[in-house]
N, C-alpha and C positions, 0 to 999 in steps of 0.2 A: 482113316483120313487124317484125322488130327493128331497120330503117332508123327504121319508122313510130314507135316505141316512144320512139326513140333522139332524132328531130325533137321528140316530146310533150314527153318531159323538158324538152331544150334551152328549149325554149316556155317553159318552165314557168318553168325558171331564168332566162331573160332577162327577162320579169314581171315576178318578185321581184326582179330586181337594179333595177327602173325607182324611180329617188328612192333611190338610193344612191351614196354615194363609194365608188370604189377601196378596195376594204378589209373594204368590209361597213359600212360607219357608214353609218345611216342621216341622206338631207341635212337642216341644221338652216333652210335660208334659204328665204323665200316667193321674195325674187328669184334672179334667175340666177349662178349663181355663176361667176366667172372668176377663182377663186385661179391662178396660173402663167402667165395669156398672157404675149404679147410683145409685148405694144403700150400704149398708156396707163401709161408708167413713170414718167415723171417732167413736169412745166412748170416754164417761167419766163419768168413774167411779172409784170407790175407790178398791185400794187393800187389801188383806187382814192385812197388815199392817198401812192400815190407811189413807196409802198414796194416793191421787187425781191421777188418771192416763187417760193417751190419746193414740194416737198411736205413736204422736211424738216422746215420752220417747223411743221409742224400735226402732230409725232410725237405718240403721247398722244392724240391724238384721232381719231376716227371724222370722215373726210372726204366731204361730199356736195357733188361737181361737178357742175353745169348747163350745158352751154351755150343760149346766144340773144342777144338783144336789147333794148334797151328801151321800142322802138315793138313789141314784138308785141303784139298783141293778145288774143293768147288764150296758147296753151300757155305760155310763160315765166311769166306770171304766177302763173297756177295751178299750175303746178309749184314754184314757190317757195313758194307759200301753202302745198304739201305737207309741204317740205320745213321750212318754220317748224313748222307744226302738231307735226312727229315731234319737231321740239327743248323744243316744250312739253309733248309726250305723258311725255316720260323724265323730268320734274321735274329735280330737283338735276343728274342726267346728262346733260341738255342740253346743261350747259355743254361737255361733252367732244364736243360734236359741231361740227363746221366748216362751214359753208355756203359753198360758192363758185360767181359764176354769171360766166363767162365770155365777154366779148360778143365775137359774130362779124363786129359792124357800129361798130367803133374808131373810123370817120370821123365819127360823131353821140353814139354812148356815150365823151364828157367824161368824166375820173374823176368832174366836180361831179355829171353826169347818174347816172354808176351807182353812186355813193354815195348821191342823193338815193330812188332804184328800189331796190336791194337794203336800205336803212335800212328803207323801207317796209314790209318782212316781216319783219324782225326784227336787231336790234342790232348782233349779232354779224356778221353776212352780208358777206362780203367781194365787188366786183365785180372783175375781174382783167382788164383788157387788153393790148395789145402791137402794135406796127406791123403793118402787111402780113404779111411777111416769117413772124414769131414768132406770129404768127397762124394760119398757112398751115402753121408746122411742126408748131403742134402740132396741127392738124386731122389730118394724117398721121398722127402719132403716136398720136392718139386714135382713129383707122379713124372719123373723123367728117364726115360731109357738110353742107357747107353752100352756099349760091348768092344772092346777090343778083338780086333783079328788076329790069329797068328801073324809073328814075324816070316818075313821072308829069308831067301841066302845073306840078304844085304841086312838085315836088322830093325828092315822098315814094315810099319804094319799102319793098316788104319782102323780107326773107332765110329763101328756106326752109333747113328745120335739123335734126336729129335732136332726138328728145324725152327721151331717156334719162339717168336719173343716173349719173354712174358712180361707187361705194360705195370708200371705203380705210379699210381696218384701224387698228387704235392702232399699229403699227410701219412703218407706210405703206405697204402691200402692197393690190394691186388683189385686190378682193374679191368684190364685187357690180355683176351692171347693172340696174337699176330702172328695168323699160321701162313706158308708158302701157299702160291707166289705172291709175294708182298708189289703194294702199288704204293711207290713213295706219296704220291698227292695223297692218297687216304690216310696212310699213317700219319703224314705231318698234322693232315684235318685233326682226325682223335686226334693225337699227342696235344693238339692247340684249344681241344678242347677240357681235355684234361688240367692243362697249367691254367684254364679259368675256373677250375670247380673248388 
């Protein structure tokens, strides 16, 4: 009887702790939170503009990473169209927000190509590529999948990819993953909660 008793509480207690931090604070984020992993720490790569970039460059602001393409056809686009939306949902606070979409297909995404693709959704939006090589590491890095298809007769192939954003804080700390299907009102909630922490 008091095994029986002793299992209910337990029940009861692990329940109440589901949608909480360590600590007892209840969680503030719609998406998934991964404040402390060990992975996704840092990139360097070039922008479309030419420029060498890291995460340093974007302290201060709230970071939304993409990976894709610029022949996809579907999810890249639309995810960027999200990720535009949440920069105009926060008004004046947009601005503190970063957009980066980093392509996994460097041999056709040109900087000319993903400056003219990422402009497309919004101003700001920087595209980020890198050789083989710097490519490959930071897929590692990021625990991110991605694959190339054979070409076709025509020379065209696509690259399957993961669809998630991955979220960094104003001090550049991994924070959030925003996995499909994304709800712009949530995201912009986090992301505005985030520019206040």
């Amino acid at each position: 009887m008091r095994l029986r008793i002793f299992l209910a509480i337990a029940s009861l207690l692990l329940v109440a702790a589901c949608g909480e931090r360590p600590g007892g604070a209840p969680t503030a984020f719609t998406a998934t939170e991964v404040t402390g992993v060990e992975w996704g720490r840092d990139f360097h790569l070039n922008d479309h503009h030419g420029r060498p970039r890291s995460l340093a460059d974007f302290r201060g602001k709230v970071v939304m990473l993409f990976f894709g393409f610029t022949h996809c056809p579907d999810v890249c686009p639309t995810t960027l169209a999200d990720m535009a939306q949440v920069v105009k949902a926060l008004g004046p606070d947009g601005a503190r927000v970063q957009g980066l979409f980093v392509t996994v297909d460097a041999a056709r995404d040109t900087p000319e190509a993903l400056a003219k693709y990422v402009g497309a959704f919004h101003p700001s939006f920087l595209g980020l590529y890198g050789d083989p090589a710097a490519t490959a590491a930071m897929a590692r890095e990021f625990k991110f999948f991605h694959a190339a298809h054979a070409a076709d007769g025509n020379g065209d192939y696509a690259v399957e990819h993961g669809s998630a954003i991955y979220v960094y804080g104003p001090h550049g700390h991994r924070r959030l993953l925003m996995s499909q299907p994304h709800d712009v009102a949530a995201m912009a909630a986090d992301v505005a909660r985030l520019l206040k922490s």
